[in-house]
N, C-alpha and C positions, 0 to 999 in steps of 0.2 A: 120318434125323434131321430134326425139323422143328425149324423159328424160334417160339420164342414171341410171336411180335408180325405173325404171317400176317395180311391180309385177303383180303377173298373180296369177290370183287365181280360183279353180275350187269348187266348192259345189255339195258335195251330199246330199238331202233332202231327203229321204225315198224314195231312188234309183234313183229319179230323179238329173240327173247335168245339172249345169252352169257354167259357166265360167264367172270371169269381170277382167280387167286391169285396174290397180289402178295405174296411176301416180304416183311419187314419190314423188311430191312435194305438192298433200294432207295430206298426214301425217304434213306437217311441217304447213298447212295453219288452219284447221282444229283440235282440240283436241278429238274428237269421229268421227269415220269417219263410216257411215253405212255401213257395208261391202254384208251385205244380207237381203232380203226378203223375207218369203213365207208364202203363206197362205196354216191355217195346219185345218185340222178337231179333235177332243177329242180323245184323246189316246195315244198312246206311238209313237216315233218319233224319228228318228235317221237321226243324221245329222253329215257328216263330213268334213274337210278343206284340199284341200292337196294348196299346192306351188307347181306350176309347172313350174315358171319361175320366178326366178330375176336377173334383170340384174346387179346389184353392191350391195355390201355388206350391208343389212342395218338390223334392229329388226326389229321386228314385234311378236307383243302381244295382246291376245286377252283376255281383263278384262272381258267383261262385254257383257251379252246375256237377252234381254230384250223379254217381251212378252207382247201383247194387245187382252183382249179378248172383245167381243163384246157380248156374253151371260151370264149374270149370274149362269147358274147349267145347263149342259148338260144332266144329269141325268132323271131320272121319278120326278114327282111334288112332290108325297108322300112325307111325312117326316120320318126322322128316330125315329124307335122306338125308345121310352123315359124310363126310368128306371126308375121304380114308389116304388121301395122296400123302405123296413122301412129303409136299413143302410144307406139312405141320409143322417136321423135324427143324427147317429149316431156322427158325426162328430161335431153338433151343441151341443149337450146332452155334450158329452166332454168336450167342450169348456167351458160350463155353470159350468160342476161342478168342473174343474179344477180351473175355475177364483175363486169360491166362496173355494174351498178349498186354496187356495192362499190370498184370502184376509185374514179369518178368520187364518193363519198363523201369515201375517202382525200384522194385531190386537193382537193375543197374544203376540207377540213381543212387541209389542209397548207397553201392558199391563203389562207385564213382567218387562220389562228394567226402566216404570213409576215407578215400585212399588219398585225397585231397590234405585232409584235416592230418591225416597221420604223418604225410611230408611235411608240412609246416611246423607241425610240432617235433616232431626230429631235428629239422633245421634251425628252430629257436636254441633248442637242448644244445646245438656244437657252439650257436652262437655265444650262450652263455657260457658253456664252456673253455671259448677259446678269448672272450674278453677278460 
């Protein structure tokens, strides 16, 4: 007895195919349904999907392509050179004198607009004063 609503799917993994026949009525039981396998080695990797059969009209979408590695750095052990020049500093130097040029802003302001407030208020004090 088959499913009216079978596909057929072929994979190419870096020339290598396969083929699987997926029921139809996975999709509807299942929300991720694993569609493929392979174990790959470090490097560049082409993989492609064709349909080669369905038997009745349905979608079919592919979100989501996961990977599991089992080695940390496939690479040589050495590390990458490090970049020891003076313009690391330079970014921090900025920073330093930017804040202190920005406070000593603030502060004039604040010394500024004090000695504002303090004249007027003085000046009221004679006025009530002398009225």
């Amino acid at each position: 007895m088959t499913d009216s609503r079978n596909l057929t799917l072929a994979y190419t993994l870096d020339g290598k195919t396969s083929t699987q026949v997926i029921d139809g009525d996975t999709f509807q039981l299942l929300p991720m349904v694993k569609l493929l396998h392979g174990d790959v080695t470090p490097g560049d990797h082409t993989l492609s999907i064709n349909i080669t059969e369905i038997t009745a009209s349905q979608a079919l979408g592919v979100d989501l392509i996961t990977y599991n590695t089992t080695s940390t750095y496939a690479g040589s052990s050495e590390k990458a050179p490090v970049k020891t020049s003076g313009s690391s500093k330079v970014p921090l130097i900025g920073g330093l004198v930017g804040g202190l040029v920005a406070f000593f802003l603030l502060a004039g302001a604040f010394v500024f607009f004090y000695r504002r407030y303090r004249v007027r208020r003085q000046e009221e004090k004679h006025q009530k004063l002398n009225s």
